[in-house]
SEROGU-676954 format. One record per atom (N, C-alpha, C, O, CB): atom name; residue in one letter; x, z, y; residue number from 1. Coordinates in Angstrom, 3 decimals, padded with zeros to 6 digits. Atoms other than C-alpha are relative to their C-alpha. Glycine has a CB too. Layout:
ATOM|atomo|residuo|east|up|north|num
ATOM|CA|a|X|Z|Y|NUM;
...
***
This chain:
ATOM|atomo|residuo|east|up|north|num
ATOM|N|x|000.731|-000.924|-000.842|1;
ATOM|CA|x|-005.480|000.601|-022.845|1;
ATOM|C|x|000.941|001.035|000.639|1;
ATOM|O|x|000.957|001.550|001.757|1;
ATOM|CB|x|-001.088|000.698|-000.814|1;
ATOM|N|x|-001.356|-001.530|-000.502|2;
ATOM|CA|x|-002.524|003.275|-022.627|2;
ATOM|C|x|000.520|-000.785|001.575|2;
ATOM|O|x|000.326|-000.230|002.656|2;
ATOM|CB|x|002.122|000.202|-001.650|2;
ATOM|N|x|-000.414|000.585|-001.108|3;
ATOM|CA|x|-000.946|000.606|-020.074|3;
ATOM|C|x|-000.375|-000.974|001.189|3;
ATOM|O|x|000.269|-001.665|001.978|3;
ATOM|CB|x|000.662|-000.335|-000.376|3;
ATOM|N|x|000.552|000.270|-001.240|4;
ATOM|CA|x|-003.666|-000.290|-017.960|4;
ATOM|C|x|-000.763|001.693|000.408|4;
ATOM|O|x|-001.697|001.871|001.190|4;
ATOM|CB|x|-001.189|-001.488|-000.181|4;
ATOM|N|x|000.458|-001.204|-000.727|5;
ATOM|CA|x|-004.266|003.506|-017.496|5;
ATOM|C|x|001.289|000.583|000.404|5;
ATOM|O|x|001.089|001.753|000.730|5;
ATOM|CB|x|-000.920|001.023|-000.865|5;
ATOM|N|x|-001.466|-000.239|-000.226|6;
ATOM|CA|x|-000.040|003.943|-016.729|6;
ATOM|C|x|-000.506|-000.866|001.400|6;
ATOM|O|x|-000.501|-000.236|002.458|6;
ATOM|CB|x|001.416|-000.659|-001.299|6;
ATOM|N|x|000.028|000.225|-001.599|7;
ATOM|CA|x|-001.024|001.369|-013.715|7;
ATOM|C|x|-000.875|000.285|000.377|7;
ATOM|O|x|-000.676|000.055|001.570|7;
ATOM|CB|x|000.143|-001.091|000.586|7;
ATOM|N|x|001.298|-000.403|-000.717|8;
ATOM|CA|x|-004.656|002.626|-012.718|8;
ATOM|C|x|001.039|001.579|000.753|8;
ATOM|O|x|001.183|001.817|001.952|8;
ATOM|CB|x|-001.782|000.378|-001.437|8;
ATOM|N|x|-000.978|-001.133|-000.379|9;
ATOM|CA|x|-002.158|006.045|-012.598|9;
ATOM|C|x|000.793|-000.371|001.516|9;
ATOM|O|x|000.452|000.204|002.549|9;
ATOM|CB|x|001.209|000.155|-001.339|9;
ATOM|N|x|-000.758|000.564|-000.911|10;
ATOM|CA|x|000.391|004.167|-010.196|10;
ATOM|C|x|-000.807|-000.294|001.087|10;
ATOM|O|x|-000.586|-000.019|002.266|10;
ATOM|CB|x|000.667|-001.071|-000.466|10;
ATOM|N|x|000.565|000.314|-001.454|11;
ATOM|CA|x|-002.102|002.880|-008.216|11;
ATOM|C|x|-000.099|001.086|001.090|11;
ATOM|O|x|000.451|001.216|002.183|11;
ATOM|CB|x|-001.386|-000.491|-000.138|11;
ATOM|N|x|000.137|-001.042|-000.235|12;
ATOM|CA|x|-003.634|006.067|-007.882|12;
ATOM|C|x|000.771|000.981|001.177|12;
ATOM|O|x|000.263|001.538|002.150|12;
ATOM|CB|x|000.085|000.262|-001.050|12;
ATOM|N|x|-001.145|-000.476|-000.777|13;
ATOM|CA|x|-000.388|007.519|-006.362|13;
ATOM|C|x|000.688|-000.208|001.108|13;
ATOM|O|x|001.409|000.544|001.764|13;
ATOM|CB|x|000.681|-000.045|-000.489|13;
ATOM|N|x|-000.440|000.566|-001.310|14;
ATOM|CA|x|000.315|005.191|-003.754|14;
ATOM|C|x|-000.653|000.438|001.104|14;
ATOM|O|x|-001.808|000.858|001.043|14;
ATOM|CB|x|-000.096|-001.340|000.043|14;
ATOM|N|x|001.034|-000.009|-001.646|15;
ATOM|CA|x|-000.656|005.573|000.141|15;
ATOM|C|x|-001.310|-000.521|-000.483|15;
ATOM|O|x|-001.354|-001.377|-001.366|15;
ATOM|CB|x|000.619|-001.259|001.516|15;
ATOM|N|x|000.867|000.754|000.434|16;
ATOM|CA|x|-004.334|004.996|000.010|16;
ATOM|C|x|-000.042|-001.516|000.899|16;
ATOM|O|x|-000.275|-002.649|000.477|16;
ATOM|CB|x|-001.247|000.856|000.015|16;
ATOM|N|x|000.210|000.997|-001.018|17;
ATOM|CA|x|-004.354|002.824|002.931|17;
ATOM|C|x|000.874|-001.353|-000.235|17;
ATOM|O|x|000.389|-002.460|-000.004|17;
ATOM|CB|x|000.347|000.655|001.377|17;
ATOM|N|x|-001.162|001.050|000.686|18;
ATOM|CA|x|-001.174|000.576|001.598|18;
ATOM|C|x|-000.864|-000.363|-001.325|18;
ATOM|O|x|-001.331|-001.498|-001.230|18;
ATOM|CB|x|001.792|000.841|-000.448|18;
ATOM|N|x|001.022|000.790|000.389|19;
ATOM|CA|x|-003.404|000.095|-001.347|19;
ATOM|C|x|-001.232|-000.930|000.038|19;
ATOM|O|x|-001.248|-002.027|-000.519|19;
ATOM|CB|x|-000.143|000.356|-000.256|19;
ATOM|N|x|000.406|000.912|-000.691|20;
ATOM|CA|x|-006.097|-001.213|000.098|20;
ATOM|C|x|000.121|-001.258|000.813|20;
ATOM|O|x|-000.565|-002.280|000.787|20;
ATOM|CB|x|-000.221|000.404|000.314|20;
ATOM|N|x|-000.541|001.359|-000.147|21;
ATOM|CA|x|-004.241|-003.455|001.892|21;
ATOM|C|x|000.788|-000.853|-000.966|21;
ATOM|O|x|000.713|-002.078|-000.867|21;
ATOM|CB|x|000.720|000.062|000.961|21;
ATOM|N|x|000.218|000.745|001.085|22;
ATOM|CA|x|-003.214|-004.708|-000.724|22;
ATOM|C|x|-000.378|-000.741|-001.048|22;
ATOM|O|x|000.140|-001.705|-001.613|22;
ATOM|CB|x|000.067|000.082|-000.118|22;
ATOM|N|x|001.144|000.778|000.467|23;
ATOM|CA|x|-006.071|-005.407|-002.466|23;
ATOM|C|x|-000.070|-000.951|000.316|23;
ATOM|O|x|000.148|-002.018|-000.257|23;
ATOM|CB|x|-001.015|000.303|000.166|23;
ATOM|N|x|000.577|001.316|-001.160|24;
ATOM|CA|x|-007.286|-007.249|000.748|24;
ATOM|C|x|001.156|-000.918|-000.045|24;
ATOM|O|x|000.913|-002.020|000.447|24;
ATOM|CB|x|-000.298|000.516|001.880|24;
ATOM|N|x|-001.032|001.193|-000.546|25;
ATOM|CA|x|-003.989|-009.207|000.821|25;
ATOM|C|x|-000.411|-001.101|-001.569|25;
ATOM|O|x|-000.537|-002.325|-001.600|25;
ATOM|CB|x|002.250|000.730|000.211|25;
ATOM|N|x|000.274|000.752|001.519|26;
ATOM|CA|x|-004.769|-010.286|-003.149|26;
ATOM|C|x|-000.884|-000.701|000.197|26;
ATOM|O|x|-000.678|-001.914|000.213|26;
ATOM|CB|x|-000.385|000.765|-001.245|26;
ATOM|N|x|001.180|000.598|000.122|27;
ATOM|CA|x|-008.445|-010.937|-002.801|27;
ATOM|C|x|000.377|-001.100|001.196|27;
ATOM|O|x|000.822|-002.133|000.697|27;
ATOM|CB|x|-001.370|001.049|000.172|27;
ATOM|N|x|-000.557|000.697|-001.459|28;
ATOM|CA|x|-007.556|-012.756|000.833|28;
ATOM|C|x|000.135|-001.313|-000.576|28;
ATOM|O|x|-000.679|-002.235|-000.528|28;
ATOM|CB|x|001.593|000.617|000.769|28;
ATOM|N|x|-000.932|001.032|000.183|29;
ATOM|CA|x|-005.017|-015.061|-000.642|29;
ATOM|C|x|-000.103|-001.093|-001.049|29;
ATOM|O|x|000.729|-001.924|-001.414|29;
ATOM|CB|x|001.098|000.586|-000.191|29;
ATOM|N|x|000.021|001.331|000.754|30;
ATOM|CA|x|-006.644|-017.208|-002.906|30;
ATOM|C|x|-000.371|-001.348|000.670|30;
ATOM|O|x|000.004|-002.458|000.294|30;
ATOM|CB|x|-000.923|000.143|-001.062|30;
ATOM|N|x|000.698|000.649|-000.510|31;
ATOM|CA|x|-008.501|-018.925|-000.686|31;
ATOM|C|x|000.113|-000.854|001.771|31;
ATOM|O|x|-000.569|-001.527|002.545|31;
ATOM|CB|x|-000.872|000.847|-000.277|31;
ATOM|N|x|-000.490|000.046|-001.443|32;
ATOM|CA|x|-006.318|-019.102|002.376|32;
ATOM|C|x|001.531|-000.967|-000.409|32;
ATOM|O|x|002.064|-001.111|-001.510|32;
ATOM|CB|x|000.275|001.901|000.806|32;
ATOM|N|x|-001.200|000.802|000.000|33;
ATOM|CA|x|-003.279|-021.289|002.993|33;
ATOM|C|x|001.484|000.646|-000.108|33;
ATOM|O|x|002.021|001.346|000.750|33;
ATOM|CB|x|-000.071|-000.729|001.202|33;
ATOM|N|x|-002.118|-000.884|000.210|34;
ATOM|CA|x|000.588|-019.952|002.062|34;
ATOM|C|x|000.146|000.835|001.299|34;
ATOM|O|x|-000.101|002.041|001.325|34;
ATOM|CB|x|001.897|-001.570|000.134|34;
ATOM|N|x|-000.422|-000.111|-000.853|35;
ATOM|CA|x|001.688|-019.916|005.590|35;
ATOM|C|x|-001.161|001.223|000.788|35;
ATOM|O|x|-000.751|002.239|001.350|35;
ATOM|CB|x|000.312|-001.369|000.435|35;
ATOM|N|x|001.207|-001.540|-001.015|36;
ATOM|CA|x|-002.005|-017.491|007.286|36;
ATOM|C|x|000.302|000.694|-001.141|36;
ATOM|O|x|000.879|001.742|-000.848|36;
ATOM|CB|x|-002.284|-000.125|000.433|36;
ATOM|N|x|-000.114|-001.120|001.067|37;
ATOM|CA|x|-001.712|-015.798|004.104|37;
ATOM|C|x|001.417|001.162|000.136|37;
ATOM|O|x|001.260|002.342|-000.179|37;
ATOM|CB|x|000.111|-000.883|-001.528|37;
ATOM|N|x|-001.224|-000.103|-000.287|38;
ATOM|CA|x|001.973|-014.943|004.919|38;
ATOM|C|x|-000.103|000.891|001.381|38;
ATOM|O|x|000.378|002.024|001.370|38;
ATOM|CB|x|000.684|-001.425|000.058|38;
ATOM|N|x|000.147|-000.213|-001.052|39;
ATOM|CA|x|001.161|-014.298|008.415|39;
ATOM|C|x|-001.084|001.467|000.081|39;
ATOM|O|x|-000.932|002.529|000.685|39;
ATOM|CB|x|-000.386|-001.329|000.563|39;
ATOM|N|x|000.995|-001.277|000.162|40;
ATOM|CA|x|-001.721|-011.911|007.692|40;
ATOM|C|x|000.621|001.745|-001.071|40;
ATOM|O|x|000.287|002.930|-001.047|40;
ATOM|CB|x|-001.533|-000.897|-000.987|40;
ATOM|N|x|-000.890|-000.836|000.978|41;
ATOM|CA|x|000.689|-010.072|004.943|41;
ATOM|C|x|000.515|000.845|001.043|41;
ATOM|O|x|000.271|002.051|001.013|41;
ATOM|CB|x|001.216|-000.816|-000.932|41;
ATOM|N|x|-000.700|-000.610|-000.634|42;
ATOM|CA|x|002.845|-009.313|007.876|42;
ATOM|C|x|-000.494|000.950|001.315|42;
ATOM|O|x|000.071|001.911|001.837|42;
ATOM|CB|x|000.780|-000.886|000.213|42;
ATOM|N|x|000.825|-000.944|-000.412|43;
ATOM|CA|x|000.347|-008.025|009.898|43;
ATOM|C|x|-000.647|001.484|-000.359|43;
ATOM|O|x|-000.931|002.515|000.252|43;
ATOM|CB|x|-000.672|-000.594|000.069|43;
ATOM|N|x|000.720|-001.551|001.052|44;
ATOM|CA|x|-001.074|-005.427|007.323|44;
ATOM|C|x|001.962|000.945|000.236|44;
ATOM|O|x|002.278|002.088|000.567|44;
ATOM|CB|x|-000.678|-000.735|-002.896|44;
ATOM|N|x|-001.237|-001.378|000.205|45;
ATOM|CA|x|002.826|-004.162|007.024|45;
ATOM|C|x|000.283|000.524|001.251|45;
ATOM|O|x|-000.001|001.719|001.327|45;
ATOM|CB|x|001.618|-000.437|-000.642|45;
ATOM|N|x|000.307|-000.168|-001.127|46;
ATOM|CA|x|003.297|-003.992|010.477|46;
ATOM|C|x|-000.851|001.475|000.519|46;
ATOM|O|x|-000.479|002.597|000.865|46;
ATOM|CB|x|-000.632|-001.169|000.180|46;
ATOM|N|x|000.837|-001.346|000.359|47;
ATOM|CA|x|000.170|-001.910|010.467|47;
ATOM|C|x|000.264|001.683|-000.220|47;
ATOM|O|x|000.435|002.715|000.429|47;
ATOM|CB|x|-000.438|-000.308|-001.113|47;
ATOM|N|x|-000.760|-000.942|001.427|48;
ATOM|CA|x|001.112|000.287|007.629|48;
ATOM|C|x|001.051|000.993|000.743|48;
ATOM|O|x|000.824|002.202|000.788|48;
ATOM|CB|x|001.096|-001.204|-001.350|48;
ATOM|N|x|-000.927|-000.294|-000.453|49;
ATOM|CA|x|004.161|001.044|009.360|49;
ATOM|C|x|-000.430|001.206|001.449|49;
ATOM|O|x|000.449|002.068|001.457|49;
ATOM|CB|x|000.690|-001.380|000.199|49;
ATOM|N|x|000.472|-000.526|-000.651|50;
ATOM|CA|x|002.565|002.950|012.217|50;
ATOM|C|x|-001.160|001.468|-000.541|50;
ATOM|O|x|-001.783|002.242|000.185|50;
ATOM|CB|x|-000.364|-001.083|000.615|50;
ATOM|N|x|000.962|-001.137|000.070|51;
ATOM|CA|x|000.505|005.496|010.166|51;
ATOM|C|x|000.833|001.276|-000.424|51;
ATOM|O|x|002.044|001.155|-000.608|51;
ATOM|CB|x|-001.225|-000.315|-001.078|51;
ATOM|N|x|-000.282|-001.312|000.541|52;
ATOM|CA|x|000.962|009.363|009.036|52;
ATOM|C|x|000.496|000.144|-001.793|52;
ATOM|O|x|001.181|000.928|-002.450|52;
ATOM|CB|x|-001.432|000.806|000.305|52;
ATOM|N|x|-000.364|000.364|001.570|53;
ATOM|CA|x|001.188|008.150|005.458|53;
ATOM|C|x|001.163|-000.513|000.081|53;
ATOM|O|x|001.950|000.119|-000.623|53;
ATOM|CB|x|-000.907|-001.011|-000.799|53;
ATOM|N|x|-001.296|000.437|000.050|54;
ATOM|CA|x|004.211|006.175|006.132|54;
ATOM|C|x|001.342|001.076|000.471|54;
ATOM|O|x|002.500|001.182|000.067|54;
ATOM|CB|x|-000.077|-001.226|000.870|54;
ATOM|N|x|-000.852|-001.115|-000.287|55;
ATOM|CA|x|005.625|009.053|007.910|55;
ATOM|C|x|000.094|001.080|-000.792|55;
ATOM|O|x|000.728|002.045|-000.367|55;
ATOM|CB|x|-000.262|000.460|001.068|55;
ATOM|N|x|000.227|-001.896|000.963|56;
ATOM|CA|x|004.931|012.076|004.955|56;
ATOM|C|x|000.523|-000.760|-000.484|56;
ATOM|O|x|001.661|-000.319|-000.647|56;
ATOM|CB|x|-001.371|001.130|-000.763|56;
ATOM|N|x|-000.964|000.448|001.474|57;
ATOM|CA|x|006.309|009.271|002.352|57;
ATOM|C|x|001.203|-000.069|000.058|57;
ATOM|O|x|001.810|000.026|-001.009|57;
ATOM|CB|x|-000.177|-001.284|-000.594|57;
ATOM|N|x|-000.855|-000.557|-000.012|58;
ATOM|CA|x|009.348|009.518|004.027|58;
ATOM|C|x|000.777|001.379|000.413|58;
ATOM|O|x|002.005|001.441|000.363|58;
ATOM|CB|x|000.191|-000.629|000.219|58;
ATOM|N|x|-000.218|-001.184|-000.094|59;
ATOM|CA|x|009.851|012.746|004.783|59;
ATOM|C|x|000.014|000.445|-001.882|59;
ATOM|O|x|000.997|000.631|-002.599|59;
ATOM|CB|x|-001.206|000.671|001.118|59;
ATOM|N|x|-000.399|-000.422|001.348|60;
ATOM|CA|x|008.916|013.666|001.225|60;
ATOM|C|x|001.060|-000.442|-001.038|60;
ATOM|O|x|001.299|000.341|-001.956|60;
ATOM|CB|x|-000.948|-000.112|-000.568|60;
ATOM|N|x|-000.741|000.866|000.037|61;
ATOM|CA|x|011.378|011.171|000.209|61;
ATOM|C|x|001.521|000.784|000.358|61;
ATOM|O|x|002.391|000.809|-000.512|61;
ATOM|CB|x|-000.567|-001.103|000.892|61;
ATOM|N|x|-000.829|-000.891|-001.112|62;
ATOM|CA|x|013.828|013.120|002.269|62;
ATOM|C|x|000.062|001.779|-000.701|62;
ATOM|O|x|001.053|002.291|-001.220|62;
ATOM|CB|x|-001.078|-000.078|001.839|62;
ATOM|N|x|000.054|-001.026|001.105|63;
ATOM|CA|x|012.791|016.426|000.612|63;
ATOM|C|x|-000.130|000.086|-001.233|63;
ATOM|O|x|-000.465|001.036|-001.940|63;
ATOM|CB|x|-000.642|000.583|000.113|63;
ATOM|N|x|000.149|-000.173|001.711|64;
ATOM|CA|x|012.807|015.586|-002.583|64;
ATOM|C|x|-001.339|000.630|-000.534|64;
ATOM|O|x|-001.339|001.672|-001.189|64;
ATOM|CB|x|001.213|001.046|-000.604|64;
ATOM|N|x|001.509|-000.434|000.320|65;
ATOM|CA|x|009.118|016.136|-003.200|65;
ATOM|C|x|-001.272|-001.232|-000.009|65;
ATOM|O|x|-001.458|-002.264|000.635|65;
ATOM|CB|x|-000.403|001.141|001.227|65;
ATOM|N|x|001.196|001.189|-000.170|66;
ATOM|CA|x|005.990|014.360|-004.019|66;
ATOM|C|x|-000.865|000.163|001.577|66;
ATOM|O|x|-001.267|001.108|002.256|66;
ATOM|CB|x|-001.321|000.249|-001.471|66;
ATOM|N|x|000.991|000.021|-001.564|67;
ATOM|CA|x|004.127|013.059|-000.774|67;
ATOM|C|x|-001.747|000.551|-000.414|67;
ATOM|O|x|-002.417|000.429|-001.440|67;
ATOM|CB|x|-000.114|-002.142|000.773|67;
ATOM|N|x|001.336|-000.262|-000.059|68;
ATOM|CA|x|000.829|014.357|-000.093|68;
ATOM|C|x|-000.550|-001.293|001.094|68;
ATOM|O|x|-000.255|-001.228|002.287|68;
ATOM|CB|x|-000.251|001.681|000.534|68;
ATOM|N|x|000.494|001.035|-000.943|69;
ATOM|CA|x|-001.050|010.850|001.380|69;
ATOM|C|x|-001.598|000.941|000.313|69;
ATOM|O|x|-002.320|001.729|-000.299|69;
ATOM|CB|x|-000.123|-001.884|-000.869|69;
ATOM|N|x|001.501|-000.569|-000.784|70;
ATOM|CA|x|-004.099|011.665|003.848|70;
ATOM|C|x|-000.865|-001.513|000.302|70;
ATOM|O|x|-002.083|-001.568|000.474|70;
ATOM|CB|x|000.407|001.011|001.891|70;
ATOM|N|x|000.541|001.412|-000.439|71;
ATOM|CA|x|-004.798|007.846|004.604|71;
ATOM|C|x|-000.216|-000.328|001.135|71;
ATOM|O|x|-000.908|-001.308|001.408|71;
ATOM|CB|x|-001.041|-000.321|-000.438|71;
ATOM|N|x|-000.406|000.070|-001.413|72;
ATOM|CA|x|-004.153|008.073|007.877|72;
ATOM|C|x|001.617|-000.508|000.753|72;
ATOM|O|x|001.759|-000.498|001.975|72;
ATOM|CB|x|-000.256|001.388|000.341|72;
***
């Protein structure tokens, strides 16, 4: 229990929006073929890559400080 509440924690901490996609890439990918599965992966990062969250995580990163994510 201690170390599925160490990763519920982790999760917790991440971008929300990078979680979520993540989820969706898990749940997604059972049921989908390697190659769209692959293809749709790279889409979500892609994504990802364009928000305010990706931009505070490095900045905080940069200041030596924990990020504040907005999910945006």
């Amino acid at each position: 229990m201690d170390q599925a509440r160490k990763v519920a924690e982790h999760v917790c901490s991440l971008p929300p929006l990078a979680a979520r996609l993540a989820k969706e890439s898990i749940s997604s990918g059972y049921d989908v073929p390697l190659a769209e599965t692959a293809h749709s992966d790279l889409y979500r990062f892609m994504a990802l890559q364009l928000t305010e969250d990706k931009t505070e995580g490095h900045r905080a990163w940069r200041e030596h400080r924990k990020p504040v994510f907005k999910g945006r």
